[in-house]
C-alpha positions as a Markdown table, in Angstrom:
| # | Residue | x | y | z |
|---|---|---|---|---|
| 1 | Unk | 2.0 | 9.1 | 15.5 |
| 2 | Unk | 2.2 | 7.0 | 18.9 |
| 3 | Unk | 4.4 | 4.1 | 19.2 |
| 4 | Unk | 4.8 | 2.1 | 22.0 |
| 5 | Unk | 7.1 | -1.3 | 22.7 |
| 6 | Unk | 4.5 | -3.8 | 23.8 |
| 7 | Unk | 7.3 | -6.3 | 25.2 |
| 8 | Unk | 10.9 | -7.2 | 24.1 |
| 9 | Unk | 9.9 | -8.0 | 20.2 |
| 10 | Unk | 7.2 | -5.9 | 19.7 |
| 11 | Unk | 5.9 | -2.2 | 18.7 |
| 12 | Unk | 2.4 | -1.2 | 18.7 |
| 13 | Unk | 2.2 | 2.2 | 16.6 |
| 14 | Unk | -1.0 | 4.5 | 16.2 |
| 15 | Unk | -1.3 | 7.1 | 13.8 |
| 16 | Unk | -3.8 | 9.6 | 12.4 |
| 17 | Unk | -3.6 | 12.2 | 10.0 |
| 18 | Unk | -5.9 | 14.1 | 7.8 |
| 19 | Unk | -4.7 | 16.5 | 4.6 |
| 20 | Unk | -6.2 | 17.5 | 0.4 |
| 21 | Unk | -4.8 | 16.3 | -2.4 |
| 22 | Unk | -5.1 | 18.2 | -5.2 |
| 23 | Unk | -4.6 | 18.7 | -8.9 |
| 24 | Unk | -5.4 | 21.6 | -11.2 |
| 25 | Unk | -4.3 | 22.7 | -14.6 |
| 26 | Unk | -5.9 | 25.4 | -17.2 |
| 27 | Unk | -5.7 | 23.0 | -20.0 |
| 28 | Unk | -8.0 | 20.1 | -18.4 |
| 29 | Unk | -10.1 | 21.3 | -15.9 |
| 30 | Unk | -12.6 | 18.4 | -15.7 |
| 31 | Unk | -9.6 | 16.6 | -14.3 |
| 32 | Unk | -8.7 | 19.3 | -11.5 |
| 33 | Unk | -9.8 | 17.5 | -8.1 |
| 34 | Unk | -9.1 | 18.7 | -4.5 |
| 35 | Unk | -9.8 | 15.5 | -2.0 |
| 36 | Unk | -9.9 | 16.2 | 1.1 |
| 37 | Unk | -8.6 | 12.8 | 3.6 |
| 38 | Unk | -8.4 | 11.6 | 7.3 |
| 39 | Unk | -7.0 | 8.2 | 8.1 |
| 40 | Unk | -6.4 | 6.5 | 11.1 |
| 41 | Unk | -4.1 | 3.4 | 11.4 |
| 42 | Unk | -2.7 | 0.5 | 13.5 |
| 43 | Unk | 0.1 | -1.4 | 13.2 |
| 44 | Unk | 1.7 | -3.9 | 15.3 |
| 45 | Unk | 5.1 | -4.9 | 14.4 |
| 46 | Unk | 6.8 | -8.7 | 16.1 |
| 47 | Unk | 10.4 | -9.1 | 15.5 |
| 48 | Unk | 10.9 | -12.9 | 16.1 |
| 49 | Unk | 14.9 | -12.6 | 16.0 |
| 50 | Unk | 17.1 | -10.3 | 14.4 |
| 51 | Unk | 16.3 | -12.2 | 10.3 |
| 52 | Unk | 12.7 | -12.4 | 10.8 |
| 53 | Unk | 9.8 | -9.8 | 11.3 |
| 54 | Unk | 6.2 | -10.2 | 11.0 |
| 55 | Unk | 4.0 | -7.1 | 10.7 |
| 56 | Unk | -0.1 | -6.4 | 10.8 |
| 57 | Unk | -1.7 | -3.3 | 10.4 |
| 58 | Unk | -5.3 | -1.8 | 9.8 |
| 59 | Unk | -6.2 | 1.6 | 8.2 |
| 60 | Unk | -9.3 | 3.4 | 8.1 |
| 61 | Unk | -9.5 | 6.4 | 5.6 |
| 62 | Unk | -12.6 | 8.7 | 4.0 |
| 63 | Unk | -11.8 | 10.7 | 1.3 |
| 64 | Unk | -14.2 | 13.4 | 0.0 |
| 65 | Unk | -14.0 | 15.4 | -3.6 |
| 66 | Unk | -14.1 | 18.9 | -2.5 |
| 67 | Unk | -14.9 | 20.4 | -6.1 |
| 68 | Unk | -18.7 | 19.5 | -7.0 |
| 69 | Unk | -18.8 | 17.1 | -3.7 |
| 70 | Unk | -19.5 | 14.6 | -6.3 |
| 71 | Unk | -17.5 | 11.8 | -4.9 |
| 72 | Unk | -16.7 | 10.1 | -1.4 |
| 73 | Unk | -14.8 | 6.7 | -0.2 |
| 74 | Unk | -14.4 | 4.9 | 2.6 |
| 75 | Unk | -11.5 | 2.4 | 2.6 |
| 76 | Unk | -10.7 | -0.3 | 5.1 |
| 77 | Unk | -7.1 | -1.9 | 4.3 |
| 78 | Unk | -6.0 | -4.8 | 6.1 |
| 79 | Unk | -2.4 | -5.7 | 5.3 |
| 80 | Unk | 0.0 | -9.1 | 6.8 |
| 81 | Unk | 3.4 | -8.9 | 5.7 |
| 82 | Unk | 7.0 | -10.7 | 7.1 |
| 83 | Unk | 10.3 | -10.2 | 6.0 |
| 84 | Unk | 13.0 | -12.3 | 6.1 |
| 85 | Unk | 17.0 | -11.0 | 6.0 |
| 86 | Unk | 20.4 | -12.4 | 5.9 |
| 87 | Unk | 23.1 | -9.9 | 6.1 |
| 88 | Unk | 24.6 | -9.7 | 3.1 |
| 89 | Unk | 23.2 | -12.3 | 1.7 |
| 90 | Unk | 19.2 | -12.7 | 0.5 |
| 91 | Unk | 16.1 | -11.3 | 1.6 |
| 92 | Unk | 12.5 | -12.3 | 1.2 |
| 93 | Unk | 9.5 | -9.8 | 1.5 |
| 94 | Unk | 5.7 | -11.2 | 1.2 |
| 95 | Unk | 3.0 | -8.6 | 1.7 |
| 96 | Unk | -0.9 | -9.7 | 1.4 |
| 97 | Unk | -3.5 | -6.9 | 1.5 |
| 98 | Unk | -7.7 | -6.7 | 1.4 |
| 99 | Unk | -9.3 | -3.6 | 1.0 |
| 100 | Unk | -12.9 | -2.8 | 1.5 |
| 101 | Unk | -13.8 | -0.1 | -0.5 |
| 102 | Unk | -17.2 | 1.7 | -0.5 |
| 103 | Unk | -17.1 | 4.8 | -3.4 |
| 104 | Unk | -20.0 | 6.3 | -4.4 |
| 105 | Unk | -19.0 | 8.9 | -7.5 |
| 106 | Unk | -18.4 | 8.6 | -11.2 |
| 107 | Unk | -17.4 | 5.5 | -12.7 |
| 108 | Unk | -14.5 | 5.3 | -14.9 |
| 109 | Unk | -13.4 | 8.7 | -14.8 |
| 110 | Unk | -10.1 | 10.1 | -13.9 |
| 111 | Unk | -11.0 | 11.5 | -10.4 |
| 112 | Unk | -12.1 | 7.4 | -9.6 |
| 113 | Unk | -8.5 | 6.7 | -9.9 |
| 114 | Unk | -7.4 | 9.4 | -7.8 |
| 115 | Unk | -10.0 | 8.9 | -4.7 |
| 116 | Unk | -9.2 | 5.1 | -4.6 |
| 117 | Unk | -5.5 | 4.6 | -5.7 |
| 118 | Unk | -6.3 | 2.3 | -8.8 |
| 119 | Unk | -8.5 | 0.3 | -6.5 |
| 120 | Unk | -12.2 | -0.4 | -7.2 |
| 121 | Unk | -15.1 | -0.1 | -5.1 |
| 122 | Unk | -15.4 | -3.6 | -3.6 |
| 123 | Unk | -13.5 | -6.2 | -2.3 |
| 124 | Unk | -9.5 | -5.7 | -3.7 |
| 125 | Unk | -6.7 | -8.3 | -3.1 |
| 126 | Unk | -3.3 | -7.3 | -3.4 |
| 127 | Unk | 0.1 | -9.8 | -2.8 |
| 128 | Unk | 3.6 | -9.1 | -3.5 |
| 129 | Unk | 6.5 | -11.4 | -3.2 |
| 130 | Unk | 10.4 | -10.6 | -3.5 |
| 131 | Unk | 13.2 | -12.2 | -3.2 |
| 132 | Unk | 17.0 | -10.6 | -3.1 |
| 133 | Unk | 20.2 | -12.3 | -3.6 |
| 134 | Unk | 23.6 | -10.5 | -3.5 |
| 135 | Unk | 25.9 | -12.5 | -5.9 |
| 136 | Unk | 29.2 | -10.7 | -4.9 |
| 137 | Unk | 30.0 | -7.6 | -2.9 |
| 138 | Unk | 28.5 | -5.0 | -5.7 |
| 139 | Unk | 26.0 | -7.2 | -7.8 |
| 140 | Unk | 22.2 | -7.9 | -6.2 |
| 141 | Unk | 19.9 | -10.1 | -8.5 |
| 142 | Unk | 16.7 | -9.8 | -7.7 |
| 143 | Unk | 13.1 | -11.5 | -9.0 |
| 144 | Unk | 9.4 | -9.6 | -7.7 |
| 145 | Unk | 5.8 | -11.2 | -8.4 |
| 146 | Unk | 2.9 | -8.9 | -7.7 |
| 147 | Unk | -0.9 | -9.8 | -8.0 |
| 148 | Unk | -4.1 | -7.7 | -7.7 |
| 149 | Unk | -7.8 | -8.3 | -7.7 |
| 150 | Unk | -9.7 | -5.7 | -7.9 |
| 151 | Unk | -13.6 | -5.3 | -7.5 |
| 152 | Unk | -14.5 | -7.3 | -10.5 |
| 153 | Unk | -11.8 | -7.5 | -12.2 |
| 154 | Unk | -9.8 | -10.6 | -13.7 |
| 155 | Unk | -6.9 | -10.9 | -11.3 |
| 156 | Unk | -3.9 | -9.0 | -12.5 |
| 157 | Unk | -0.7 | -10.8 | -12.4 |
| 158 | Unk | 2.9 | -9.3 | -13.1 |
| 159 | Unk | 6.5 | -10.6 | -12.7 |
| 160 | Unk | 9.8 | -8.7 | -12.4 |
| 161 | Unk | 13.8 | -9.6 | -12.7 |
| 162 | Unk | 16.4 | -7.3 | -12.2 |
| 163 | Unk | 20.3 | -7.2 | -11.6 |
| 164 | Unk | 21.7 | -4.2 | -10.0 |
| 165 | Unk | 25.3 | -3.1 | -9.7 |
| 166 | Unk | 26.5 | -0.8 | -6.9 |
| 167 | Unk | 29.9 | 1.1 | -7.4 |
């Protein structure tokens, strides 16, 4: 990971990495899965003033299904999101995300799930909206919308409230 202040408001961070996930149990062995990854990202991060930041990144990653070599994806996420804060007050968080994703494996079966992270090979959308209020000094009230299209899929739409005490 390589980050690097690209003027006064402004980061620029690289990272790569590369790992397996795995899962194995006696019971289920046509679930076991060993996926082997490498991703590569960029981000670029612009604070416009000490409430407001705006942030885009880019990730690249290949996963391949080391058991049977059955399965491989490619996944190319694009993701815009800002954030807006007032100390101890309210925040607001929007996040919008597309994800290119080329899979070539089984269709419907667990290890789908696993290689693409409950997308679908496609074109997926994903959006998320919050929004944070602090009523008094230990309650926080707090509403969340979050949306997903994915592949061909209907669009997915799901809505959160929640009110949290802190002692």
């Amino acid at each position: 990971r390589i980050r690097s202040r690209l003027y006064k408001s402004g980061d620029l961070i690289v990272s790569a990495g590369t790992g397996n996930k795995t899962y194995g149990v006696d019971l289920f062995p046509d679930r076991d899965f060993d996926i082997h990854f490498y991703r590569l990202m960029a981000e670029i991060n612009v604070r416009q003033n000490t409430n407001l930041r705006y942030s885009l990144r880019y990730k690249l990653e290949n996963r391949k299904q080391q058991i049977n070599e059955t399965s491989k994806a490619t996944i190319n996420d694009l993701t815009f999101s800002s954030n807006f804060r007032q100390i101890n007050k309210s925040s607001v968080d929007l996040n919008l995300t597309y994800a290119a994703v080329n899979y070539n494996g089984p269709q419907g079966l667990s290890i789908e799930l696993d290689m693409l992270d409950g997308l679908r090979s496609g074109k997926n959308i994903l959006w998320n909206a919050s929004y944070t209020r602090r009523l008094n000094g230990v309650l926080d009230l707090s509403f969340r919308y979050e949306g997903r299209k994915t592949g061909s899929d209907i669009a997915i739409h799901i809505g959160r409230a929640q009110m949290k005490a802190t002692f």
